[in-house]
C-alpha positions in Angstrom: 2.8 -54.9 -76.3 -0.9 -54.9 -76.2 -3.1 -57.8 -77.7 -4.4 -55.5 -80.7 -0.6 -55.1 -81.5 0.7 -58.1 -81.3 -2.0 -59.6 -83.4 -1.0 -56.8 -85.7 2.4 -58.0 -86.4 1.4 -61.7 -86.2 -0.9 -61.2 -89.1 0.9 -58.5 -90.8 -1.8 -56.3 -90.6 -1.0 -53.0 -92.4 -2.3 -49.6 -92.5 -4.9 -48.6 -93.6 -6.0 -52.1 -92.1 -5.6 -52.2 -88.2 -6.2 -54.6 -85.8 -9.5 -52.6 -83.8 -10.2 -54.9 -80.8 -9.5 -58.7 -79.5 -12.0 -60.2 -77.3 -12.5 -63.7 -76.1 -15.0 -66.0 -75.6 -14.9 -67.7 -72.2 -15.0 -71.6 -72.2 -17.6 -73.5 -70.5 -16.2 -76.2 -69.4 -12.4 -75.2 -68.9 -12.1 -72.6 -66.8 -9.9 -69.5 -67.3 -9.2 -70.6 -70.8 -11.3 -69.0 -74.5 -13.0 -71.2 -76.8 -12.4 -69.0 -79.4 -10.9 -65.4 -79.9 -12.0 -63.0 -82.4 -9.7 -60.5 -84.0 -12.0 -57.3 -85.2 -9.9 -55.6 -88.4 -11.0 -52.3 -89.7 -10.3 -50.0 -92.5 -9.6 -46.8 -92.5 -8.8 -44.1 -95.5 -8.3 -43.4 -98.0 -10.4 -45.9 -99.9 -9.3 -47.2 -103.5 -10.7 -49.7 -106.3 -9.1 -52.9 -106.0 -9.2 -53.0 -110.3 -7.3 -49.5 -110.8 -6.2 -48.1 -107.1 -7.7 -45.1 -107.7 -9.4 -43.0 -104.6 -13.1 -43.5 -104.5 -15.9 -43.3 -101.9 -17.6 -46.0 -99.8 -20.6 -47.7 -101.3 -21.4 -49.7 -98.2 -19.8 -52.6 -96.5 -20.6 -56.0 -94.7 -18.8 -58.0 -92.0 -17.1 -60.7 -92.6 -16.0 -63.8 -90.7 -12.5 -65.9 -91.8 -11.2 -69.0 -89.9 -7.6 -68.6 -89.1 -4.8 -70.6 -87.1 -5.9 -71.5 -83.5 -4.0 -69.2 -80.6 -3.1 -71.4 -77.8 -6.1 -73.9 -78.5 -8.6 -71.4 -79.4 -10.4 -71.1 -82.2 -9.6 -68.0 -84.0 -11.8 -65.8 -86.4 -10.7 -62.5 -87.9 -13.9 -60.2 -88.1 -13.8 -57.1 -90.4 -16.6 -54.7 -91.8 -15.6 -54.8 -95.6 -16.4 -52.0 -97.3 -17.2 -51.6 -101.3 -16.3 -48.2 -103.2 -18.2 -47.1 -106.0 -15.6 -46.7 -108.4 -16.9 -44.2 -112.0 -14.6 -46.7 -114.4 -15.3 -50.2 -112.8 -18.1 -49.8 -110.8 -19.0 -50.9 -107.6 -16.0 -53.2 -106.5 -14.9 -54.8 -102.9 -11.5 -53.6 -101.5 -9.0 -56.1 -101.8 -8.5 -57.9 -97.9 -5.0 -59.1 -97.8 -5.3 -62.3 -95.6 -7.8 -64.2 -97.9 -8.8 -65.0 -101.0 -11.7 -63.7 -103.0 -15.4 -65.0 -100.8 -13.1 -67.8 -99.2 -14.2 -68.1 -95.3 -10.6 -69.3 -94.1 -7.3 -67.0 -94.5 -4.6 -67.9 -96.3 -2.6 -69.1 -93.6 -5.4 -71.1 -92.6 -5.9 -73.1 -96.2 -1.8 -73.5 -95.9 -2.5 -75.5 -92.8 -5.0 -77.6 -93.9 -3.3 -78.3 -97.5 -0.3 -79.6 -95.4 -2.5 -81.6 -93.2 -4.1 -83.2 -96.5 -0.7 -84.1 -98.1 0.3 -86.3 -94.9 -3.2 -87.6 -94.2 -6.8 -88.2 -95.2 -9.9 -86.0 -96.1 -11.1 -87.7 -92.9 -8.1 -87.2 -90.4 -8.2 -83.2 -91.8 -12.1 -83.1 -91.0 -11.2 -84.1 -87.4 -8.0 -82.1 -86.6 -9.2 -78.9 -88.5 -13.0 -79.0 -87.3 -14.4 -78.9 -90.4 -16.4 -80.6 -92.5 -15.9 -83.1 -95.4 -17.0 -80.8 -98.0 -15.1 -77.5 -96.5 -11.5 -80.2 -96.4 -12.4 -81.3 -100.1 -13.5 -77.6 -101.3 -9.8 -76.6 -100.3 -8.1 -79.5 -102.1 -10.0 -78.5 -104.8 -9.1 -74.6 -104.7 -5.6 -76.0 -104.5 -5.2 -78.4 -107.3 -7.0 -75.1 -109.3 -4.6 -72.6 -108.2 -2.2 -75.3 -109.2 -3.2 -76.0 -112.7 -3.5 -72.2 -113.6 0.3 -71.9 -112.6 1.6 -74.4 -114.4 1.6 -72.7 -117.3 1.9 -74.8 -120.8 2.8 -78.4 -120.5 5.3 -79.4 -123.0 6.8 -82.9 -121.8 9.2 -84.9 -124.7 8.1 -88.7 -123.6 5.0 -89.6 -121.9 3.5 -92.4 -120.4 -0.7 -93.3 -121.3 -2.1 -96.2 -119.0 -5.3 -97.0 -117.5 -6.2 -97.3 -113.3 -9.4 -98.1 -111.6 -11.5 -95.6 -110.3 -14.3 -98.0 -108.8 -15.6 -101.8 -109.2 -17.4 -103.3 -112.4 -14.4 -101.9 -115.2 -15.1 -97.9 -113.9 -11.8 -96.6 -115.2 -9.8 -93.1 -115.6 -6.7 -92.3 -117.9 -4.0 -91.1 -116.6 -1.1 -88.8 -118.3 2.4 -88.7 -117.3 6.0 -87.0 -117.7 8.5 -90.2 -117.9 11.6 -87.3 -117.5 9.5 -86.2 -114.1 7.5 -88.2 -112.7 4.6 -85.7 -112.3 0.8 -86.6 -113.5 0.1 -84.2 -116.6 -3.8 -84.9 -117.4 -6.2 -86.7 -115.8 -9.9 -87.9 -117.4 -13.0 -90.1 -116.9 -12.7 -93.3 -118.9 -10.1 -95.6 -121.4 -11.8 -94.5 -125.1 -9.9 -92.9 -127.1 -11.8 -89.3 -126.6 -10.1 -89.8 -122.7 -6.6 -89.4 -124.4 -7.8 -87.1 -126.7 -8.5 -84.3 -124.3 -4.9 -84.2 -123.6 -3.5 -83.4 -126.8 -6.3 -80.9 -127.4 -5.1 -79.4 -124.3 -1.4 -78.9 -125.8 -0.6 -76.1 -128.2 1.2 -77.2 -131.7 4.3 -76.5 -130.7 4.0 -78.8 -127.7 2.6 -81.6 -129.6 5.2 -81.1 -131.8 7.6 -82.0 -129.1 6.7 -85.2 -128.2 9.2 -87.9 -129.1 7.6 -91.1 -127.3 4.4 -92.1 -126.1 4.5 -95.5 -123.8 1.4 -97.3 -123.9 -0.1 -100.6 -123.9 -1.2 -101.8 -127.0 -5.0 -100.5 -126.2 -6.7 -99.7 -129.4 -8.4 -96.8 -128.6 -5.7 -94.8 -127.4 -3.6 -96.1 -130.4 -6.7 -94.3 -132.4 -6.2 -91.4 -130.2 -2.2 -90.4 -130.6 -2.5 -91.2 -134.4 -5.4 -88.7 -135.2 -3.7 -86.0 -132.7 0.1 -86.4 -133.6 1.5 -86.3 -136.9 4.8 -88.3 -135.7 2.9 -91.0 -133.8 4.4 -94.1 -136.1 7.8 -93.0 -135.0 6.2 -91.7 -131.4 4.2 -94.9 -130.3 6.0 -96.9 -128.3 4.6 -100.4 -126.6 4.9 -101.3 -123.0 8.0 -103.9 -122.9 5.8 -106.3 -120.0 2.6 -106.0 -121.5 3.9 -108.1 -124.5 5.6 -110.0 -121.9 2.9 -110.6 -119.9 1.3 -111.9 -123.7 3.9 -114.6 -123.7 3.7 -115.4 -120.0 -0.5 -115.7 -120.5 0.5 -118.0 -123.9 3.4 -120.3 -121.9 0.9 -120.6 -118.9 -1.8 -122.0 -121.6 0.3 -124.4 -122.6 1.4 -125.8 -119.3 -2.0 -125.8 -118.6 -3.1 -128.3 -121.1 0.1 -130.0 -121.1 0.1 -131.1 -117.1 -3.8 -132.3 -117.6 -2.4 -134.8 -120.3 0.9 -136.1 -118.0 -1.3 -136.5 -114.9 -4.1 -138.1 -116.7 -0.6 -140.8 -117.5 0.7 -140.6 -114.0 3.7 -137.9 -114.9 3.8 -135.5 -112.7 6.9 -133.3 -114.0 4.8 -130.0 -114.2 3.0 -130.2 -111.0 3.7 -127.1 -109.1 5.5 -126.1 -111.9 4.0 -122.6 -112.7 5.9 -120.3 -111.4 9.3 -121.7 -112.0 8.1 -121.6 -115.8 7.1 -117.6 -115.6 10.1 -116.4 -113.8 13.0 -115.3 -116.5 16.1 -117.6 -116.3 17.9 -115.2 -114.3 15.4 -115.3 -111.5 15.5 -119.2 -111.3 17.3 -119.3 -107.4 20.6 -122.5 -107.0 17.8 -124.6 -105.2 15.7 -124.9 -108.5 18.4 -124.3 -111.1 20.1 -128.0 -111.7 16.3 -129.9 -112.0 14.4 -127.3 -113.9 17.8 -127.1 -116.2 16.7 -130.8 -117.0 13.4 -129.9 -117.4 13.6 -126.7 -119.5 15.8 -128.9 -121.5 13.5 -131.8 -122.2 10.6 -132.7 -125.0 7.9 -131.4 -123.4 6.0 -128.3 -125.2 6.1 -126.1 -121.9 10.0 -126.3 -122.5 9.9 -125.3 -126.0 7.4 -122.5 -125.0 9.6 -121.4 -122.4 12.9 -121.2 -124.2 10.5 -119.2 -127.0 9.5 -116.8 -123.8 13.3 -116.4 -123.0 14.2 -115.4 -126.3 11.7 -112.7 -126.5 13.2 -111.2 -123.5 16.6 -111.3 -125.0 15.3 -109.6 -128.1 14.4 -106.4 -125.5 18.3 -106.3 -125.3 19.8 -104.9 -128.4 20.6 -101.2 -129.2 20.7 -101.0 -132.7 17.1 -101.4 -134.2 17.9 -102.8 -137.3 19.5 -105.8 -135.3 16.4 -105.7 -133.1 14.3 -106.0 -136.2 16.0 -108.8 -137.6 15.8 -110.8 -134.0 12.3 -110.1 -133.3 11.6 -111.5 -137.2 13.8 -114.6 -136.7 11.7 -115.2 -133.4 8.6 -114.6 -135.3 9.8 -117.7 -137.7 10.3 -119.8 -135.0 6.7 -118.7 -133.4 5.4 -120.0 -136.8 7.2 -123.4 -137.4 6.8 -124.2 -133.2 3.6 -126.0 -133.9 2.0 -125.1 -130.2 -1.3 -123.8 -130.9 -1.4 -121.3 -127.9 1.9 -119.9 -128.7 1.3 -120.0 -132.6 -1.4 -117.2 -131.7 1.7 -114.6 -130.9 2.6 -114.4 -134.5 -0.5 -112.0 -135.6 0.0 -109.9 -132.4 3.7 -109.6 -133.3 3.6 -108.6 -136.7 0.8 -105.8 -135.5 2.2 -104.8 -133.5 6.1 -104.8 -134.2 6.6 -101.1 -135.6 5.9 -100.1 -131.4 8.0 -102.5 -130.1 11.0 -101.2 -132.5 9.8 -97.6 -131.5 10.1 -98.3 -127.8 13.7 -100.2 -128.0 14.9 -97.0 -130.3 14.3 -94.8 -127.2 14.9 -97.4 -124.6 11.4 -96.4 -122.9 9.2 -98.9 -120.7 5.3 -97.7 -119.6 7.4 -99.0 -116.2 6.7 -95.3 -114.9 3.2 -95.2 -115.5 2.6 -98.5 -113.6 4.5 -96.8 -110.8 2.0 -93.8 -110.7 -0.7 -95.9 -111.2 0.1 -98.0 -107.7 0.8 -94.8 -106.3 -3.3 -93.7 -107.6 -4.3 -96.9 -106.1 -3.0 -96.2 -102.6 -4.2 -92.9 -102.4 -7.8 -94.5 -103.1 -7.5 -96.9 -100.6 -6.4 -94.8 -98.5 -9.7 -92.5 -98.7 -12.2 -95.2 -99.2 -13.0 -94.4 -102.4 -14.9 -91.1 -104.0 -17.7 -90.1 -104.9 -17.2 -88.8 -108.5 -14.6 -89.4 -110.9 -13.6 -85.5 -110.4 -13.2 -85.9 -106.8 -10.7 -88.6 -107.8 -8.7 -86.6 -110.3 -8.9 -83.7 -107.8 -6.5 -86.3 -105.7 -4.5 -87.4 -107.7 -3.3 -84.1 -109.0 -3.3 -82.9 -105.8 -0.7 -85.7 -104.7 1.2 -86.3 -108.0 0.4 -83.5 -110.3 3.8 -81.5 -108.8 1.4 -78.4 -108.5 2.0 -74.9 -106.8 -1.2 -75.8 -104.3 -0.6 -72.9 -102.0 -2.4 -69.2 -102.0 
C-alpha cells in the first residue's frame, strides 16, 4: 500500500475527496527522520452545495491548512484547495470538508486529542505537549464547552443546589448551579446578587421551573429575592443549608467561650483553656480520651456548657421525619434560646424564627447544600490548579468544561 492510500484509510478519506500526494519535510537536526508531513487532499466532481446537495459549478477555491495527529513524531498538516460553488438558491457556499469543523485550523481528531489532554491536565501542560499556544488550548476548551451546552438540550433538574465560590481575591465571586440527583454543574454566572441566580431561571422554560421541588441554599438574601420572584412554589421550594445554621450556633457557642475564658483566667480558672475545639465538635465526635473530663465539664455551671448542650440540641432537631414534630422541636428550642439568658446565643432567636419556614422545607425533603459545597471544592481545585484566570468567562468555561457533564467532542 502506498503512502497516499494508507493515509486514505487512516483518515477516512472518501471519494470525491482523495488523498493527492504526501511529502515530507526533512529534519535538520535528526537525520533521516521529517519534521512534519503534509497530506495534500483534493476534490474532485461532481460539486454540490453543502445547504441543499444539489450539483453546482465551482466559484473558486482556497487552500487550506488543518493541524492533525502527529505520524511517528511528525508534525502533520492536511493541505486541501477548498473550492466554493455558486449555488442559484443559497448562493455562494463552501463545500462541506469532513475532517473539521467550520474555519477551525485543527481536525476533529486533532481537537479530540487536545480535549482529552485538558481533562487530565492544565491549559499549560496541553500548550507544551500539543505545541500550541495558550489562546489556541483555551479557544478549544471553549468550542467544547459550546458544542456542549447546545447538546444538552433543556435542563429540567427537580432539586438544586445555589451556593457561592471565589473566582479571585478581594470578595470576586461567581454563582454556581447544580443538579443534587447528578452531580453535574447546570448554570454558571459572574457575581452573588440576586440577578446571578436570576439568569438561571430565565434560562428554564415554564414547564421546567415548574418542576423544581427544592432549592438548597444558604440563607443569602439576594438569592432568597431571586427564587421568590422566579418560582411560584419557592415557600414550599426553599430549603436552608443544614451547616450553615450550624455553623450560626458554632460562631454563637465560640462567642461565648470567648468571653467566658477571659473572665476564669483573669480568676486563675483555667477550665476552658484549649477548650475550643472539644466545645465545636458534636458529642458523637468527642474521642474516649476526652469523653469522661469534658462529660464533667459539659455538665457544669459554666455558660459555654449551657451553650453547648443548646448547640447539641439543635443538631438533634435535624433528626426527625415528620415536620410537624420537627416544628414543634425547633419551637421548644427556640423557648429555651429565649429564657437561656446568654447574650450571644440569645441573638439565634430572630434568625430562627426568619428563617424557620427553610429549615422545615429542607428536613421535609431531607436535602443538605452538602453537594454544592462538594462542587464548590472541586471549582476551587481546578483554579488552583490553573493559576487563576483571566476573566470570569474563562472560569465558567472550566468549570463547565470539568463538571458541567457536557458532550465536549466534535
Amino acid at each position: 500500500m502506498d503512502a497516499e492510500h494508507l493515509y486514505e484509510t487512516v483518515l477516512h478519506v472518501t471519494p470525491p475527496w482523495y488523498v493527492e500526494e504526501v511529502r515530507g519535510k526533512p529534519s535538520a537536526s535528526r537525520l533521516g527522520k521529517c519534521d512534519e508531513v503534509v497530506v495534500v487532499i483534493a476534490h474532485g466532481e461532481p460539486l454540490a452545495c453543502p445547504e441543499c446537495g444539489c450539483a453546482c459549478p465551482r466559484h473558486d477555491s482556497r487552500v487550506r491548512r488543518w493541524r492533525h495527529l502527529d505520524t511517528c513524531e511528525a508534525r502533520t498538516v492536511l493541505e486541501a484547495d477548498v473550492p466554493r460553488v455558486r449555488c442559484p438558491e443559497h448562493g455562494v457556499r463552501q463545500i462541506s470538508i469532513p475532517w473539521a469543523e467550520g474555519r477551525v485550523p485543527y481536525t476533529r481528531a486533532f481537537e479530540c486529542w487536545v480535549i482529552d489532554l485538558l481533562l487530565e491536565g492544565t491549559p499549560a501542560g496541553v500548550a507544551r505537549l500539543t505545541g500550541l499556544g495558550w489562546d489556541a488550548v483555551n479557544a478549544i476548551k471553549g468550542r467544547a464547552v459550546d458544542r456542549g451546552l447546545s447538546r444538552r438540550g433543556e435542563v429540567s433538574p427537580r432539586h438544586i443546589g445555589v451556593d457561592e465560590t471565589s473566582a479571585k481575591k478581594r470578595h470576586d465571586y461567581i454563582t454556581v448551579v447544580s443538579d443534587q440527583e447528578t452531580g453535574l454543574v447546570l448554570h454558571v454566572s459572574p457575581g452573588k446578587d440576586a440577578e446571578s441566580l436570576g439568569k438561571f431561571y430565565h434560562s428554564l422554560t415554564i414547564s421546567a421551573i415548574n418542576r423544581i421541588e427544592s432549592v438548597a441554599m444558604d440563607m443569602s438574601l439576594a438569592y432568597i429575592a431571586a427564587t421568590k420572584e422566579h418560582l411560584p412554589q419557592s415557600d414550599m421550594a426553599i430549603c436552608f443549608d443544614r451547616f450553615h445554621v450550624a455553623s450560626a450556633f458554632s460562631k454563637a457557642l465560640n462567642k461565648v467561650r470567648v468571653r467566658e475564658n477571659l473572665k476564669l483566667a483573669s480568676q486563675g480558672d483555667g477550665r476552658l483553656v484549649g477548650t475550643r475545639h472539644d466545645w465545636l465538635a458534636s458529642d458523637a465526635q468527642i474521642d474516649g480520651r476526652t469523653r469522661r473530663w469534658f462529660k464533667e465539664l459539659s455538665a457544669s455551671a459554666l455558660q459555654t456548657s449551657r451553650a453547648w448542650a443548646i448547640k447539641e440540641a439543635a443538631s438533634r432537631c435535624w433528626e426527625f421525619v415528620s415536620v410537624g414534630w420537627a416544628r414543634k422541636a425547633w419551637k421548644r428550642l427556640i423557648g429555651w434560646i429565649d429564657r437561656c439568658r446568654i447574650p450571644e446565643i440569645k441573638k439565634l432567636s430572630d434568625f430562627l424564627k426568619v428563617h424557620l419556614w427553610g429549615i422545615l422545607n429542607a428536613i421535609s425533603f431531607g436535602v443538605t447544600n452538602s453537594p454544592a459545597e462538594g462542587i464548590n471544592s472541586r471549582i476551587q481545585k481546578l483554579k488552583a490548579r490553573s493559576c487563576g484566570f483571566a476573566t470570569k468567562a474563562a472560569f465558567a468555561t472550566t468549570v463547565y468544561f470539568h463538571l458541567g457533564g457536557l458532550d465536549l467532542y466534535p
